[in-house]
C-alpha positions in Angstrom: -11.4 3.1 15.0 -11.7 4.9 11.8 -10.0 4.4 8.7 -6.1 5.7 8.3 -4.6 6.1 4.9 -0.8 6.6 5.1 1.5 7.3 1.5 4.4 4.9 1.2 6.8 4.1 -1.8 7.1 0.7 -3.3 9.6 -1.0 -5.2 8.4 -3.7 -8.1 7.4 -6.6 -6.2 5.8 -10.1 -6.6 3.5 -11.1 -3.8 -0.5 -12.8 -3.5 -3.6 -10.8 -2.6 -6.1 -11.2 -0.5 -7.5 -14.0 -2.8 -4.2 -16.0 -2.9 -3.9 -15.0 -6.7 -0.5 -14.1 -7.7 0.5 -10.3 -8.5 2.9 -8.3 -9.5 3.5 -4.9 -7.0 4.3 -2.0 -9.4 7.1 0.5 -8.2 6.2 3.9 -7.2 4.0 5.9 -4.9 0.8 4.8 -3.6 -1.8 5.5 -0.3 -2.1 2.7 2.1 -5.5 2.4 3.8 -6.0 0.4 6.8 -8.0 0.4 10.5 -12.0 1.5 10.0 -12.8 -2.3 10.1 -11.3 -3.6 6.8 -10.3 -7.6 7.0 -7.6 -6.5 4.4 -5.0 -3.3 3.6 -6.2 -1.2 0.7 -3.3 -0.4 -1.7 -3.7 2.4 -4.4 -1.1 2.9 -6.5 -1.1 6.5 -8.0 -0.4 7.7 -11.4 -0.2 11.7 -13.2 -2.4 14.1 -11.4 -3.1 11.7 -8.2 -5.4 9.8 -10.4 -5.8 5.7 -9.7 -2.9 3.9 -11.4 -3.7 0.0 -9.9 -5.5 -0.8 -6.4 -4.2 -4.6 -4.6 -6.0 -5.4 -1.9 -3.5 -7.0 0.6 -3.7 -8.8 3.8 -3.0 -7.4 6.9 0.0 -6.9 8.3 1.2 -7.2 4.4 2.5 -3.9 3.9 4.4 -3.9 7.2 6.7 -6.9 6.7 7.4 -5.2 2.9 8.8 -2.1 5.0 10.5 -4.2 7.3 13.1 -6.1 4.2 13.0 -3.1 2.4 10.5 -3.3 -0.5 8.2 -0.2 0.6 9.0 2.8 2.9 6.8 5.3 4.5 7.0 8.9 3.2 5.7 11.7 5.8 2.8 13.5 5.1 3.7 17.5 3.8 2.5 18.8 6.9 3.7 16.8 9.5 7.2 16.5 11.4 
């Protein structure tokens, strides 16, 4: 399965990488990649001009459970309905 990369919006957030070490989530935009055989979910955080801002490497399933209580959200890709 190849590699998906989805955009999703975060609010400030404290939570432990993939390492177990300790970080701080900053608020804002950032492209989620996942699938394409990666033990862990791929976090870029983007800054002015789309350029790379922070990068967290989660674990899986990670990014999901933030969505669920409310501490990210998907945004919809520009072309899609």
């Amino acid at each position: 399965m190849p590699a998906r990369t989805e955009c999703y919006r975060f609010v400030p957030w404290d939570i432990k990488d993939v390492n177990g070490i300790p970080r701080r989530l900053p608020g804002g935009y950032a492209n989620v990649t996942r699938g394409g055989g990666m033990k862990y979910e791929q976090v870029v955080f983007l800054g002015p001009g789309t350029t790379i801002r922070e990068e967290f490497h989660l674990k899986r399933g990670h990014v999901r459970k933030l969505e669920q209580v409310g501490f990210a959200s998907r945004i919809a890709e520009a072309g899609s309905e």
